[in-house]
Each structure stands twice: as C-alpha cells, then as structure tokens.
Biopython code that builds the backbone (N, CA, C, O; Angstrom):
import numpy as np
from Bio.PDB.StructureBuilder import StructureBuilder

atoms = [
    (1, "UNK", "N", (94.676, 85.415, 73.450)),
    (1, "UNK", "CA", (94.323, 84.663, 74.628)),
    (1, "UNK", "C", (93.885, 85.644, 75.714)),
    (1, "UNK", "O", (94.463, 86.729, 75.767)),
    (2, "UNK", "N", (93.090, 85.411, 76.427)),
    (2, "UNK", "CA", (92.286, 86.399, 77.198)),
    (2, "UNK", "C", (92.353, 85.344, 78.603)),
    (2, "UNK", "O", (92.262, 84.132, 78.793)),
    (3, "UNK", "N", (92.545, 86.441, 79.355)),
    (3, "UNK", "CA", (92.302, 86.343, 81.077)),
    (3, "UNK", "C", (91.195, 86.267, 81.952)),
    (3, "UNK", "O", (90.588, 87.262, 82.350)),
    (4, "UNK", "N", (90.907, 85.036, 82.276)),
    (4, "UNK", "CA", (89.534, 85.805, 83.269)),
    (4, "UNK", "C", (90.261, 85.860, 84.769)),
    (4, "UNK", "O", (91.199, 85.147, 85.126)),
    (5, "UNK", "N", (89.593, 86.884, 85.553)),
    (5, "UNK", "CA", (90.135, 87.251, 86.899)),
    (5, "UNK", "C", (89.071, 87.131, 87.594)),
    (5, "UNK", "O", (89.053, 87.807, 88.623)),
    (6, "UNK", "N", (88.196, 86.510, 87.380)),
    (6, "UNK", "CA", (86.967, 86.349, 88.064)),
    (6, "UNK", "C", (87.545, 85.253, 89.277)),
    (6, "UNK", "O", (87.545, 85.593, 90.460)),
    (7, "UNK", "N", (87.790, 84.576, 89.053)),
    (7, "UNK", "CA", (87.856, 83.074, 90.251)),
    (7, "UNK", "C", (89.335, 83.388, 91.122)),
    (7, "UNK", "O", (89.663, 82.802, 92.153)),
    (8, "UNK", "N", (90.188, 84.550, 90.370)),
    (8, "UNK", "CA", (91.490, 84.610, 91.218)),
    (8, "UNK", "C", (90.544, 85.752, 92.575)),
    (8, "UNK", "O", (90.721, 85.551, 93.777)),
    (9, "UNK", "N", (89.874, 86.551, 92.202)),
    (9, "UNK", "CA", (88.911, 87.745, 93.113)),
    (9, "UNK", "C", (88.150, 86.841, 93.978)),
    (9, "UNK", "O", (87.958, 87.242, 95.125)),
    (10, "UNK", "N", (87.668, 85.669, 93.640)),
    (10, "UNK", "CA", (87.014, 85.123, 94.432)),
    (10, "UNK", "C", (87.884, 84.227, 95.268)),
    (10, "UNK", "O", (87.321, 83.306, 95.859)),
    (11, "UNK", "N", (88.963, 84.350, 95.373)),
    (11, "UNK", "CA", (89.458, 83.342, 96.230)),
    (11, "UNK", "C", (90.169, 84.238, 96.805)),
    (11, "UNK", "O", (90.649, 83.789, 97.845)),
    (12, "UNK", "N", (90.551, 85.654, 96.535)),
    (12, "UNK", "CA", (90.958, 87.074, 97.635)),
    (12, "UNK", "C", (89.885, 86.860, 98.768)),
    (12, "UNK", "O", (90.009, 86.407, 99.906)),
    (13, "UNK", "N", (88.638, 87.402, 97.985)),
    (13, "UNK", "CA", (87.688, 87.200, 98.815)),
    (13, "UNK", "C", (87.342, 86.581, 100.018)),
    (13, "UNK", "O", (87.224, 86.936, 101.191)),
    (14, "UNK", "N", (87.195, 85.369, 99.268)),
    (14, "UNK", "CA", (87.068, 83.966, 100.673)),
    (14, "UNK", "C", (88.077, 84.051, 101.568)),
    (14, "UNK", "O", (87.727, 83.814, 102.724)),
    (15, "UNK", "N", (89.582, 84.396, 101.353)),
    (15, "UNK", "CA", (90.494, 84.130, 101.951)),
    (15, "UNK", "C", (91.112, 85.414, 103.035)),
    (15, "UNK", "O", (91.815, 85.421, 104.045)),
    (16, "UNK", "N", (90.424, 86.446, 102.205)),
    (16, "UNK", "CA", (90.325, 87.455, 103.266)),
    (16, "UNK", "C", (89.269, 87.689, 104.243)),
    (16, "UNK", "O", (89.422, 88.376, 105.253)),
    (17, "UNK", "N", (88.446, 87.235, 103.988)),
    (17, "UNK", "CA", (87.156, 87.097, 104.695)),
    (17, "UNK", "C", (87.649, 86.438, 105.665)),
    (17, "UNK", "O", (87.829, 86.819, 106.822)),
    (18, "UNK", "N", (87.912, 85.254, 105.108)),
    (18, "UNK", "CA", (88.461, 84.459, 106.371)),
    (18, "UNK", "C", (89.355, 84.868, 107.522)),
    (18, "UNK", "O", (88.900, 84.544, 108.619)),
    (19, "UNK", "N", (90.699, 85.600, 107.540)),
    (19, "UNK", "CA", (91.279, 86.225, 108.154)),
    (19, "UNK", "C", (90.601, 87.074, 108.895)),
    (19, "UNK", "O", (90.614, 87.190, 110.120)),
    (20, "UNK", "N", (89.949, 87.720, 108.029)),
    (20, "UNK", "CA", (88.903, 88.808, 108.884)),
    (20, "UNK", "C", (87.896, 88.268, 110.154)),
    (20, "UNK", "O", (87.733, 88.717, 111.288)),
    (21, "UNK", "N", (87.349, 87.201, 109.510)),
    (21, "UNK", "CA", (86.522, 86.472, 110.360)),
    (21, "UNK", "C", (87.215, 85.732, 111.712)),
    (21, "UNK", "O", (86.629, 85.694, 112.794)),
    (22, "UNK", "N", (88.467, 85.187, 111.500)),
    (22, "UNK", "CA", (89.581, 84.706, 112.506)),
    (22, "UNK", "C", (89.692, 85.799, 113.409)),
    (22, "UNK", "O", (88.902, 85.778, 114.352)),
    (23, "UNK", "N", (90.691, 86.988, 113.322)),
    (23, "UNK", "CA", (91.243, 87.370, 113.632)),
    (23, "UNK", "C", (90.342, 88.954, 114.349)),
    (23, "UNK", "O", (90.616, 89.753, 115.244)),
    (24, "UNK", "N", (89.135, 88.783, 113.318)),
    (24, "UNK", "CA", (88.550, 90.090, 113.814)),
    (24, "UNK", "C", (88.787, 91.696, 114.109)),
    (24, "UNK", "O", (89.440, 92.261, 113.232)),
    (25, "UNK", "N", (88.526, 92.187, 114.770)),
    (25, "UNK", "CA", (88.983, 93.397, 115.644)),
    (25, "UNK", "C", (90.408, 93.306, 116.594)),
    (25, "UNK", "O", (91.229, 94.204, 116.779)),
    (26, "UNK", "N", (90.412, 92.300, 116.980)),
    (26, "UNK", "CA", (91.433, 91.659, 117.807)),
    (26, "UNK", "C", (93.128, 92.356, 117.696)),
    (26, "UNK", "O", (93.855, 92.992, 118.459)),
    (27, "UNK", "N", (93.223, 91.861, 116.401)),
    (27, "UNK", "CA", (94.817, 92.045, 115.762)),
    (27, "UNK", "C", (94.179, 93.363, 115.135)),
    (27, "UNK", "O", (93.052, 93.567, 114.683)),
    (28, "UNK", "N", (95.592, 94.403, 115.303)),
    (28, "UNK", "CA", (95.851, 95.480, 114.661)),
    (28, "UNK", "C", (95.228, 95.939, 113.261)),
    (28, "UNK", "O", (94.376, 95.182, 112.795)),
    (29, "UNK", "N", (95.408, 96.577, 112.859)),
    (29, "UNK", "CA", (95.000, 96.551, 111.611)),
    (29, "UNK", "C", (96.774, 96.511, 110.489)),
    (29, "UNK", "O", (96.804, 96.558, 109.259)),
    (30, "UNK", "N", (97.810, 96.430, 111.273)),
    (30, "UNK", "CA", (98.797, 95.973, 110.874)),
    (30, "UNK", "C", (99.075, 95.090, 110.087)),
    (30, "UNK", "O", (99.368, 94.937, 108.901)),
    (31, "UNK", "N", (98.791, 94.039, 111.796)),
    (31, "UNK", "CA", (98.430, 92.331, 111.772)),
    (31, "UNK", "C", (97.745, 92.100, 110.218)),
    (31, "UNK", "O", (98.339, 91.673, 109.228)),
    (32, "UNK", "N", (96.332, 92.512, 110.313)),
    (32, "UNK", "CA", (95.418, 92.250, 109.299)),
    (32, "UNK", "C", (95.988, 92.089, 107.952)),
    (32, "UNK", "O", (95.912, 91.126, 107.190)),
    (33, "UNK", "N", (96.704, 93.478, 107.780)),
    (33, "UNK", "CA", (97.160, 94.086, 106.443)),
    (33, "UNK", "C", (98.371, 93.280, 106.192)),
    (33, "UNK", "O", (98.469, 93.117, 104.976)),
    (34, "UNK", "N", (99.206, 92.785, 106.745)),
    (34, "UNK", "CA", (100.400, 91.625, 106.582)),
    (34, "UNK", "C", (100.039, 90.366, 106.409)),
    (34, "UNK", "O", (100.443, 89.699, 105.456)),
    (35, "UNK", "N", (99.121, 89.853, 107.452)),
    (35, "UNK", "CA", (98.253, 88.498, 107.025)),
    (35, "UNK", "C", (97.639, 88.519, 105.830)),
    (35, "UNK", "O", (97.581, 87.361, 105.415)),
    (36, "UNK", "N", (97.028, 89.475, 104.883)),
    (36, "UNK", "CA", (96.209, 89.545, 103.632)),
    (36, "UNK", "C", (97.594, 89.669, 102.762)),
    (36, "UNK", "O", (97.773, 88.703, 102.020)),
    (37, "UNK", "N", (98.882, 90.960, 102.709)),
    (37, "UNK", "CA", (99.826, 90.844, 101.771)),
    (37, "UNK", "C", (100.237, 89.281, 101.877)),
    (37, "UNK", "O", (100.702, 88.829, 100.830)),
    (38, "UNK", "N", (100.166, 88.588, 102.715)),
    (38, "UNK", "CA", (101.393, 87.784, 102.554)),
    (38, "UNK", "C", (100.665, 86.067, 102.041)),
    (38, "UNK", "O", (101.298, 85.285, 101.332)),
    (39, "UNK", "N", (99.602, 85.848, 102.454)),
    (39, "UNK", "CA", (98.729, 85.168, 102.185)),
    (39, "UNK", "C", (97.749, 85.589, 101.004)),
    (39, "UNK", "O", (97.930, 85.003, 99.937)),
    (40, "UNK", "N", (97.077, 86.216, 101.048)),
    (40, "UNK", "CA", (95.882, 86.716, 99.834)),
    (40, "UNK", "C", (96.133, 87.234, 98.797)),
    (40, "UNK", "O", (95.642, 86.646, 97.833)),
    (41, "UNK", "N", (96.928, 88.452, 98.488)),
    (41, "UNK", "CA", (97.692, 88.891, 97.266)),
    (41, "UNK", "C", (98.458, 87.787, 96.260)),
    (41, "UNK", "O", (98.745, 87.744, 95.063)),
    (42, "UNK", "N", (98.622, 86.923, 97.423)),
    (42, "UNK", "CA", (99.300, 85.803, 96.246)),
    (42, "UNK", "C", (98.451, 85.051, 95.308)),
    (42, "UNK", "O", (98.643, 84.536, 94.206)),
    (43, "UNK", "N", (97.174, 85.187, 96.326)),
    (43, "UNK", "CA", (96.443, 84.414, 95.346)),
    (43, "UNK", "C", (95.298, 85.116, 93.942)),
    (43, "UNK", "O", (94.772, 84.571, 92.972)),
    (44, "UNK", "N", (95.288, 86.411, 94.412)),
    (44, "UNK", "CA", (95.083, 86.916, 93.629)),
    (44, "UNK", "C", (95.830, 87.336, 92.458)),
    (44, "UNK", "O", (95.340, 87.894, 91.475)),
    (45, "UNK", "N", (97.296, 86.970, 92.663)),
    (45, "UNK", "CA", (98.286, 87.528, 91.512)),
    (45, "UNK", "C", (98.975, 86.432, 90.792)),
    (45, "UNK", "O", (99.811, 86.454, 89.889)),
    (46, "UNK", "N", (98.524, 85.677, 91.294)),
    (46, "UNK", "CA", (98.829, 83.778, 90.624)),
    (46, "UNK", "C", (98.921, 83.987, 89.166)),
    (46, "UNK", "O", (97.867, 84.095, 88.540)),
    (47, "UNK", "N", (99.952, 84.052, 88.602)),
    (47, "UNK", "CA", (99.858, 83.639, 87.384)),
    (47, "UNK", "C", (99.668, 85.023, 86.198)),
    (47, "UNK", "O", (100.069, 85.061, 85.035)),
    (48, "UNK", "N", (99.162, 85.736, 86.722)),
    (48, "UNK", "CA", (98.725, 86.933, 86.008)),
    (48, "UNK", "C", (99.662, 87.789, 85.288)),
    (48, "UNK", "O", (99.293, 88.697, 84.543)),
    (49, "UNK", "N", (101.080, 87.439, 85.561)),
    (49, "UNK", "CA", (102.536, 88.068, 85.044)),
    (49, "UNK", "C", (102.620, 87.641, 83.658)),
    (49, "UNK", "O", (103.189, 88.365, 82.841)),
    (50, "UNK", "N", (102.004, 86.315, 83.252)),
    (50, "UNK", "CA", (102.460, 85.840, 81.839)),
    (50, "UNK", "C", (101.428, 86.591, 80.638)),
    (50, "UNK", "O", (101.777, 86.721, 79.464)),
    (51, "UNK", "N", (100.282, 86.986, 81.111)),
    (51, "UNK", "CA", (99.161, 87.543, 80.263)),
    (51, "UNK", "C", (99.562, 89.294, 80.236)),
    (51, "UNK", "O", (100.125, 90.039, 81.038)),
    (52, "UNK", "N", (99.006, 89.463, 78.999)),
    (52, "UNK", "CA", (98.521, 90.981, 78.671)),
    (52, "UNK", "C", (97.565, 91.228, 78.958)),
    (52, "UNK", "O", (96.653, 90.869, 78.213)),
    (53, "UNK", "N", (97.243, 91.977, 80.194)),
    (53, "UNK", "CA", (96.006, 92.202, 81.105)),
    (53, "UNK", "C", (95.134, 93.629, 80.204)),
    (53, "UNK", "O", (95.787, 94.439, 79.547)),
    (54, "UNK", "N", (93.853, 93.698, 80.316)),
    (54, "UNK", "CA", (93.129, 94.683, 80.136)),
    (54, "UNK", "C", (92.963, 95.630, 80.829)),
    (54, "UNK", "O", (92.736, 95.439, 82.024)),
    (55, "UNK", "N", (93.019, 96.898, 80.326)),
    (55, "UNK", "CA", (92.731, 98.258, 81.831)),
    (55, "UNK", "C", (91.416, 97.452, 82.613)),
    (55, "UNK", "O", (91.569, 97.298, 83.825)),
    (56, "UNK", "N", (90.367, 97.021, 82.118)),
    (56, "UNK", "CA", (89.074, 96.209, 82.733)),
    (56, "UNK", "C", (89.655, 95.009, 83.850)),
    (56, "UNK", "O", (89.170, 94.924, 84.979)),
    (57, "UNK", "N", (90.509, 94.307, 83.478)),
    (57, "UNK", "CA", (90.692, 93.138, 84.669)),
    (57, "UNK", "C", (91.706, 94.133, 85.444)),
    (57, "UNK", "O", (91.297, 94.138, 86.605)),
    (58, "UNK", "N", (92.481, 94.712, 85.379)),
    (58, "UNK", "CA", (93.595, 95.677, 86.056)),
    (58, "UNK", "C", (92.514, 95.883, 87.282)),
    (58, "UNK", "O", (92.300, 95.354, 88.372)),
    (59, "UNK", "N", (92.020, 96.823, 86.587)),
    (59, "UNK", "CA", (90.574, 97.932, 87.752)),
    (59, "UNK", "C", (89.732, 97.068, 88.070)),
    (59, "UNK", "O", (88.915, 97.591, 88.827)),
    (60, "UNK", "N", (89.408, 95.556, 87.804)),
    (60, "UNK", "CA", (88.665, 95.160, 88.343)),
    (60, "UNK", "C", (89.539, 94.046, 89.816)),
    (60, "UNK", "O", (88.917, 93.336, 90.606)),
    (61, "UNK", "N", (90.932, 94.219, 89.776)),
    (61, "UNK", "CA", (91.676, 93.602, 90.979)),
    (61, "UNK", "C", (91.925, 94.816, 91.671)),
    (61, "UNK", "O", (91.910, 94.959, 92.893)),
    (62, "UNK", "N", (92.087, 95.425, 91.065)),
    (62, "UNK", "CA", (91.696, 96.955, 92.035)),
    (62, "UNK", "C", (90.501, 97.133, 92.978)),
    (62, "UNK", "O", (90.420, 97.711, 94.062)),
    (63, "UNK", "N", (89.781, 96.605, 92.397)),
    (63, "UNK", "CA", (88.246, 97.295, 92.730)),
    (63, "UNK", "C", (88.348, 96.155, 94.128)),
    (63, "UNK", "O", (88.023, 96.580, 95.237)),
    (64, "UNK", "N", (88.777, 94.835, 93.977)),
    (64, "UNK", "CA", (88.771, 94.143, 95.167)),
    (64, "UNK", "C", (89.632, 94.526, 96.568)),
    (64, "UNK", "O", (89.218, 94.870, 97.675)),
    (65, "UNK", "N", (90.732, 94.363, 96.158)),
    (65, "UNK", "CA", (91.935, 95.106, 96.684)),
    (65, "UNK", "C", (91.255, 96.397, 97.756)),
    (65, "UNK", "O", (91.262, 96.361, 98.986)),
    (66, "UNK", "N", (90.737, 97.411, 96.956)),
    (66, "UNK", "CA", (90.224, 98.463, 97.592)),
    (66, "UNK", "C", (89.003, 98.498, 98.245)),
    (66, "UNK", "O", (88.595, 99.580, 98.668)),
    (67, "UNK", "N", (88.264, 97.343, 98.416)),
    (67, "UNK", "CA", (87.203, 96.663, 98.658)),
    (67, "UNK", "C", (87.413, 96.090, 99.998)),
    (67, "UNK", "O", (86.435, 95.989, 100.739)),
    (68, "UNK", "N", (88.505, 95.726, 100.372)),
    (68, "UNK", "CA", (89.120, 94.701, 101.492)),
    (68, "UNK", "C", (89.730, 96.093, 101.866)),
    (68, "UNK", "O", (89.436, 96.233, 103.053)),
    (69, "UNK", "N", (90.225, 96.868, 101.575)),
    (69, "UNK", "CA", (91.000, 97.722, 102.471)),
    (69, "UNK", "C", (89.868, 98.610, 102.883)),
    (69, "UNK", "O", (89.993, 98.858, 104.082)),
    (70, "UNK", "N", (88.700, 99.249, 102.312)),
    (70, "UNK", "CA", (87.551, 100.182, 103.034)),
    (70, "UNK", "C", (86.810, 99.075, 104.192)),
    (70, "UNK", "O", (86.019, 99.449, 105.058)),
    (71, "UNK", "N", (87.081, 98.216, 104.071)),
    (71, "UNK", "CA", (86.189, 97.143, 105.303)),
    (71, "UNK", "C", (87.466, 97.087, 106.397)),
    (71, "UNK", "O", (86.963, 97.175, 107.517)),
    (72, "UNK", "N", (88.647, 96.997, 106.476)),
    (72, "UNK", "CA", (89.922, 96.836, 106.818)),
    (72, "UNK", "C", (89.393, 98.352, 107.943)),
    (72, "UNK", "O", (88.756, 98.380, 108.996)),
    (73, "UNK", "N", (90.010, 99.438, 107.112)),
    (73, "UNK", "CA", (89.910, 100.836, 107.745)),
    (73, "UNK", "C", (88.521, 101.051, 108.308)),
    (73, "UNK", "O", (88.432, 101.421, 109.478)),
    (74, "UNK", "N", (87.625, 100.889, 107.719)),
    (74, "UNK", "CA", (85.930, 101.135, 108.027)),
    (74, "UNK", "C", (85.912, 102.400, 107.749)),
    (74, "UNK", "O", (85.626, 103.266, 108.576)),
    (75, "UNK", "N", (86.308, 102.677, 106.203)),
    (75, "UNK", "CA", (85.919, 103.714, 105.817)),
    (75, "UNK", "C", (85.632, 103.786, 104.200)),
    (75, "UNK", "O", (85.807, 102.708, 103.631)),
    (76, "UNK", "N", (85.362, 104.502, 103.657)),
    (76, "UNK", "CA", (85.001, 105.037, 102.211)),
    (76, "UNK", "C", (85.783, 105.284, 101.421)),
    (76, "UNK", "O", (86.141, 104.763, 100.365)),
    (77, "UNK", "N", (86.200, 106.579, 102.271)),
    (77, "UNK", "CA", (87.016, 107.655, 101.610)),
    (77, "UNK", "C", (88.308, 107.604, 100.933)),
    (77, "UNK", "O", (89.210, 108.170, 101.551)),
    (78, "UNK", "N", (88.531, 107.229, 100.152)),
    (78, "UNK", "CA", (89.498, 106.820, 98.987)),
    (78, "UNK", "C", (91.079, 107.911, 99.482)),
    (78, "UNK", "O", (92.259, 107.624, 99.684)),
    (79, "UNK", "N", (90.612, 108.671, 99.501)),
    (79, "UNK", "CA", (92.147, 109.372, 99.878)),
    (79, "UNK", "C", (92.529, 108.924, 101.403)),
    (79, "UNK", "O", (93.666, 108.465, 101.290)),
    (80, "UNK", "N", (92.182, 108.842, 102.614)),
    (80, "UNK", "CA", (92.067, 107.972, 103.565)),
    (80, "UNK", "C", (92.262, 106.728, 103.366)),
    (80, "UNK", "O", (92.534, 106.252, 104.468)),
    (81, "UNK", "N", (92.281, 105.735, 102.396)),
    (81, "UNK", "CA", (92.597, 104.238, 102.002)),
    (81, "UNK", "C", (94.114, 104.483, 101.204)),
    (81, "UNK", "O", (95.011, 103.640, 101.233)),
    (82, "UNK", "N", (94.223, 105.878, 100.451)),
    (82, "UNK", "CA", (95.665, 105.616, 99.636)),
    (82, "UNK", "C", (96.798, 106.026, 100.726)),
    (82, "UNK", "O", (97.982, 105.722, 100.580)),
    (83, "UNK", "N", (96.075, 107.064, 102.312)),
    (83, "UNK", "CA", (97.317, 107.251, 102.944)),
    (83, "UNK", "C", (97.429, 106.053, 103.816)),
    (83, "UNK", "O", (98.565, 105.578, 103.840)),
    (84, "UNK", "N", (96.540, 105.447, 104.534)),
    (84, "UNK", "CA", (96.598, 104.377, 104.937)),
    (84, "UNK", "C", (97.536, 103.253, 104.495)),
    (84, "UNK", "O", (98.158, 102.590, 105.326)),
    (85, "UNK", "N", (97.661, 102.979, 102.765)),
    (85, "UNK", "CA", (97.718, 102.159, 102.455)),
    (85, "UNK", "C", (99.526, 102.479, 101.971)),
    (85, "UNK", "O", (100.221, 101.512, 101.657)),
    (86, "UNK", "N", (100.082, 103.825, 101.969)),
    (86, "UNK", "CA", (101.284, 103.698, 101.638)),
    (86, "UNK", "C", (102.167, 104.031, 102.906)),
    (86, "UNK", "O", (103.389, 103.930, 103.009)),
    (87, "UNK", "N", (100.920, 104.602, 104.181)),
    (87, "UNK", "CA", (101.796, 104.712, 105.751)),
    (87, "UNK", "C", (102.046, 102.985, 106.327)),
    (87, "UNK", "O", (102.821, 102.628, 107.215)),
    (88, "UNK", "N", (101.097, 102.090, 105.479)),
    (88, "UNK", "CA", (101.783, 100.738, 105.938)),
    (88, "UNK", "C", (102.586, 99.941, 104.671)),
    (88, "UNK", "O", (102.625, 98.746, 104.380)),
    (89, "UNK", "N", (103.113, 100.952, 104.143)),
    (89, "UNK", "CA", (103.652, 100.373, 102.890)),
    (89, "UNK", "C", (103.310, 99.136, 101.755)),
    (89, "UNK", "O", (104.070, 98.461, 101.061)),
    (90, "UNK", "N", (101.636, 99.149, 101.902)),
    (90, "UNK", "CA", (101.036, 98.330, 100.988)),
    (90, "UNK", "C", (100.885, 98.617, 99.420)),
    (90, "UNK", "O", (99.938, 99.255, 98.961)),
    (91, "UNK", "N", (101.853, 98.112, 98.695)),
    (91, "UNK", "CA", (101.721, 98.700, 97.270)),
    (91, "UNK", "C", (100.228, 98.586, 96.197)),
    (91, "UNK", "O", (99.456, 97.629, 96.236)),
    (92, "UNK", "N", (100.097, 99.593, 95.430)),
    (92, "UNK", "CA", (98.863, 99.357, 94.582)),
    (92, "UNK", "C", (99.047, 97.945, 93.666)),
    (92, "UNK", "O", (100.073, 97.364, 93.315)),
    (93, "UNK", "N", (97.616, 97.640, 93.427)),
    (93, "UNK", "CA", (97.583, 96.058, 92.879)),
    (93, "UNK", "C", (98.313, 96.546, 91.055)),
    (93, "UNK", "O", (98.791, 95.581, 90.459)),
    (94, "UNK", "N", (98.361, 97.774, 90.377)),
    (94, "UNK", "CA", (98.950, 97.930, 89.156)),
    (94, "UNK", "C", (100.564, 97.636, 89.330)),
    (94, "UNK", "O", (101.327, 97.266, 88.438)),
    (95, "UNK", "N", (100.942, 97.943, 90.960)),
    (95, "UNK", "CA", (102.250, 97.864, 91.144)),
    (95, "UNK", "C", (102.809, 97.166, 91.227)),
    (95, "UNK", "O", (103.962, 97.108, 90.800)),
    (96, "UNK", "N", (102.025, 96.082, 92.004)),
    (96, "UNK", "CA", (102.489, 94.660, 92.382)),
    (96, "UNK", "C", (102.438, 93.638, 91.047)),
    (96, "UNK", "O", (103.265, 92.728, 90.989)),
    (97, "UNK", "N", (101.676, 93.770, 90.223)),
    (97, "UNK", "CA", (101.214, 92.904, 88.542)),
    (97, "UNK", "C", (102.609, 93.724, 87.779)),
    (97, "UNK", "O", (103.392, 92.992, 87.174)),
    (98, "UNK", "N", (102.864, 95.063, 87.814)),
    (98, "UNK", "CA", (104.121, 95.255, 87.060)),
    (98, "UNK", "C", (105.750, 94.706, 87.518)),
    (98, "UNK", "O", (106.738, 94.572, 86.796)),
    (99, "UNK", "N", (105.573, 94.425, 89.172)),
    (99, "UNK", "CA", (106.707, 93.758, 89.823)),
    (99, "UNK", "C", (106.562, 92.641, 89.166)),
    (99, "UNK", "O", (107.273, 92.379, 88.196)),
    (100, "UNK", "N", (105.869, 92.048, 89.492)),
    (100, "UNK", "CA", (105.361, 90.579, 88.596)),
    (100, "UNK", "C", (106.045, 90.170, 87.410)),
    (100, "UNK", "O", (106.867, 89.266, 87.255)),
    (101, "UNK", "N", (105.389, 91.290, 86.304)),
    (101, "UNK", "CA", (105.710, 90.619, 84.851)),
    (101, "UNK", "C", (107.088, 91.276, 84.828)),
    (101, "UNK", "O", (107.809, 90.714, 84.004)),
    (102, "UNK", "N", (107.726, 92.346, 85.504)),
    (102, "UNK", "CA", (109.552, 92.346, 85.206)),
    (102, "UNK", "C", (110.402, 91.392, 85.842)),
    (102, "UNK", "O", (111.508, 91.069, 85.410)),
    (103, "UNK", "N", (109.745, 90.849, 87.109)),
    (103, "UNK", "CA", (110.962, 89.460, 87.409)),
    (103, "UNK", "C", (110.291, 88.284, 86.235)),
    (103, "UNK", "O", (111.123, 87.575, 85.669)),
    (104, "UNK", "N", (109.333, 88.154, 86.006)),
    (104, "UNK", "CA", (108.915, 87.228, 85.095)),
    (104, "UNK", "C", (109.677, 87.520, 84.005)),
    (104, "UNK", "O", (110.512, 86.707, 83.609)),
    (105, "UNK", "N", (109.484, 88.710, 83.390)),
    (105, "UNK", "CA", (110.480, 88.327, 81.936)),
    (105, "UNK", "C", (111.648, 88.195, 82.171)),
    (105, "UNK", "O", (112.243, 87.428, 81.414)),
    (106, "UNK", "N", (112.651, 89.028, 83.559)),
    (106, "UNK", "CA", (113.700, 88.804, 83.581)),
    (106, "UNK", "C", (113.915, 87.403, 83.781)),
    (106, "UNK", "O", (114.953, 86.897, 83.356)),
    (107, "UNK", "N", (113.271, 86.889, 84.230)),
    (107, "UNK", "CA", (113.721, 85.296, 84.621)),
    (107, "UNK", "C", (113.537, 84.604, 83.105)),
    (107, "UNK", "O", (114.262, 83.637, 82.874)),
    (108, "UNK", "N", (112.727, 84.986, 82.194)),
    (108, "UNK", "CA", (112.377, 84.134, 80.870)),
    (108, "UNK", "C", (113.259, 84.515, 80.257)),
    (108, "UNK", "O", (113.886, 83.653, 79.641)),
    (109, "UNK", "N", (113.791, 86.199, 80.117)),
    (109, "UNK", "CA", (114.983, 86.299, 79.302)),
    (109, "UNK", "C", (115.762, 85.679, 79.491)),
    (109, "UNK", "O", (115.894, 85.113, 78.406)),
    (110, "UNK", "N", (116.588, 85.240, 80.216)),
    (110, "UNK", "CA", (117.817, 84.659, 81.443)),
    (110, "UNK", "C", (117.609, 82.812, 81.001)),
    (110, "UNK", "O", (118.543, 82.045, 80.765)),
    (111, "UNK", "N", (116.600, 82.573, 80.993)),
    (111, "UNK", "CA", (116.039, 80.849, 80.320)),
    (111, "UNK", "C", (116.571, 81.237, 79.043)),
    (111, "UNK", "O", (117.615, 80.747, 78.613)),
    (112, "UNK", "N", (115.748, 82.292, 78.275)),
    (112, "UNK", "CA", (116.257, 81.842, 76.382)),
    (112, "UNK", "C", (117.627, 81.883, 76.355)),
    (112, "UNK", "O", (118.282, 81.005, 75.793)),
    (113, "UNK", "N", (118.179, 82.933, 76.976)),
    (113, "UNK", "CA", (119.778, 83.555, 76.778)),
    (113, "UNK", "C", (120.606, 81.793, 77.097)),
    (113, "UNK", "O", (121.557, 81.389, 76.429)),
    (114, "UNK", "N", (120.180, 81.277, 77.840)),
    (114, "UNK", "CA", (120.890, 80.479, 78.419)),
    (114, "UNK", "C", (120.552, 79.196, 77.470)),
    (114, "UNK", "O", (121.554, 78.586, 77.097)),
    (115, "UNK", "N", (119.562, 78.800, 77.117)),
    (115, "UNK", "CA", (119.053, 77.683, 75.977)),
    (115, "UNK", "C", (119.988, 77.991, 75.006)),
    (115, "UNK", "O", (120.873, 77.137, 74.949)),
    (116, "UNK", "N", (120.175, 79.354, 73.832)),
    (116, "UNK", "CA", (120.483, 80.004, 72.853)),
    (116, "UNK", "C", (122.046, 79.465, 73.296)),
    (116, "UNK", "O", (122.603, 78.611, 72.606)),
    (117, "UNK", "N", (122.660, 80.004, 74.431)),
    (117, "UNK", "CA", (124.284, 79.851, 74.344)),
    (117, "UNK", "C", (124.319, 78.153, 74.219)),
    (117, "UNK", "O", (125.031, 77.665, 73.342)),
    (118, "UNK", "N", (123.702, 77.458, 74.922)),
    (118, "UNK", "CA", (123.892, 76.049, 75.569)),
    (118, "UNK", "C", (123.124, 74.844, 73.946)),
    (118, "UNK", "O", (122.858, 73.643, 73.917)),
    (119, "UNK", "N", (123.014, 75.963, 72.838)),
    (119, "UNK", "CA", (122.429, 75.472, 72.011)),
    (119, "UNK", "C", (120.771, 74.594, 72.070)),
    (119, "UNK", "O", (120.268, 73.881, 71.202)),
    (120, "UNK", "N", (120.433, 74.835, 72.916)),
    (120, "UNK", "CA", (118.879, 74.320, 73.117)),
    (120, "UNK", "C", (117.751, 74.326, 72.181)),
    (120, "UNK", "O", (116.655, 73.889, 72.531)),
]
sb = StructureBuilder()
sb.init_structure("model")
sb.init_model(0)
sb.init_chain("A")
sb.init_seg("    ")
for serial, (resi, resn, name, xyz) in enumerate(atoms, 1):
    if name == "N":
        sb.init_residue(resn, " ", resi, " ")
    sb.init_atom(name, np.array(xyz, "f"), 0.0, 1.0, " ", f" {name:<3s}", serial, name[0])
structure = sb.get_structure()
C-alpha cells in the first residue's frame, strides 16, 4: 500500500499561506512559527504514522516544511534555516513522523495487549 503526500503538502501550503497572508510582517516570526506548528504541521502529518513512508515522500515533506521556513526567515541559506529552526525549537519533519509512528504503535500495542488479555 503506498502513500501519496501530495494533497497533505497542499493543504500545508494553503494553510500556511494563509497565516502568512493574515498575519504578515506584523507578528514576530515567533508568532508565525507557533501559528504554522500548531495549526499546519497537523495537517500535514495527518495520518502518515500508520504507513511505511519512502525516503521520496519523507524529503518531499521536507522539501515543504523547508520551503515555508526560507519564506518565514527570507532567506536561502540552509544552515541559517537549521539554526533558526532549533533556536525556536521547531523539530525536523523526519522527527516529528518518527514521534508519530512511536506513540502510534505504542498506543496499538497497548489495544492488542489489552484485546489478547480481555480475550477479544
């Protein structure tokens, strides 16, 4: 079974855009970066814990991720986006998909264990 991540990127997109477009220059770049973790990441990470992802869809939520943060900073420069991005304690998108699938299995292990005793 295969993943497409195409339509979860496009709705980062729109939804960061949007913020961006709201909020502008205005709010911090704090602001910005908390409004996108807390709102937008979710929607890009919807679901994606139950699949065996490809290095290709991995790097390609990457590629967005880091896409929104060089427009964020207004810059390029990739080492400048990774200090940026761990002086506001924003984790990498490989980091956040591996948080993901370990509360996910822990929570599925914790379902069978509990079916198995309860005879299910």
């Amino acid at each position: 079974m295969r993943c497409s991540v195409s339509h979860a990127k496009r709705l980062f997109y729109r939804s960061s855009n949007a913020i961006l477009g709201k909020v502008g220059r205005h709010a911090s770049e704090e602001v910005t970066l908390q409004l996108v973790k807390s709102k937008c990441t979710s929607m890009l990470l919807y679901g994606l814990e139950c699949f065996v992802l490809l290095k290709s869809d991995v790097n390609s939520i990457g590629f967005a991720v880091m896409r929104f943060l060089m427009k964020l900073f207004s810059t390029s420069n990739v080492d400048v986006i990774n200090d940026c991005r761990s002086n506001f304690n924003f984790l990498l998108h490989s980091e956040m998909i591996e948080i993901r699938k370990a509360k996910f299995e822990s929570k599925f292990n914790m379902c069978n264990s509990l079916m198995y005793y309860f005879g299910l």
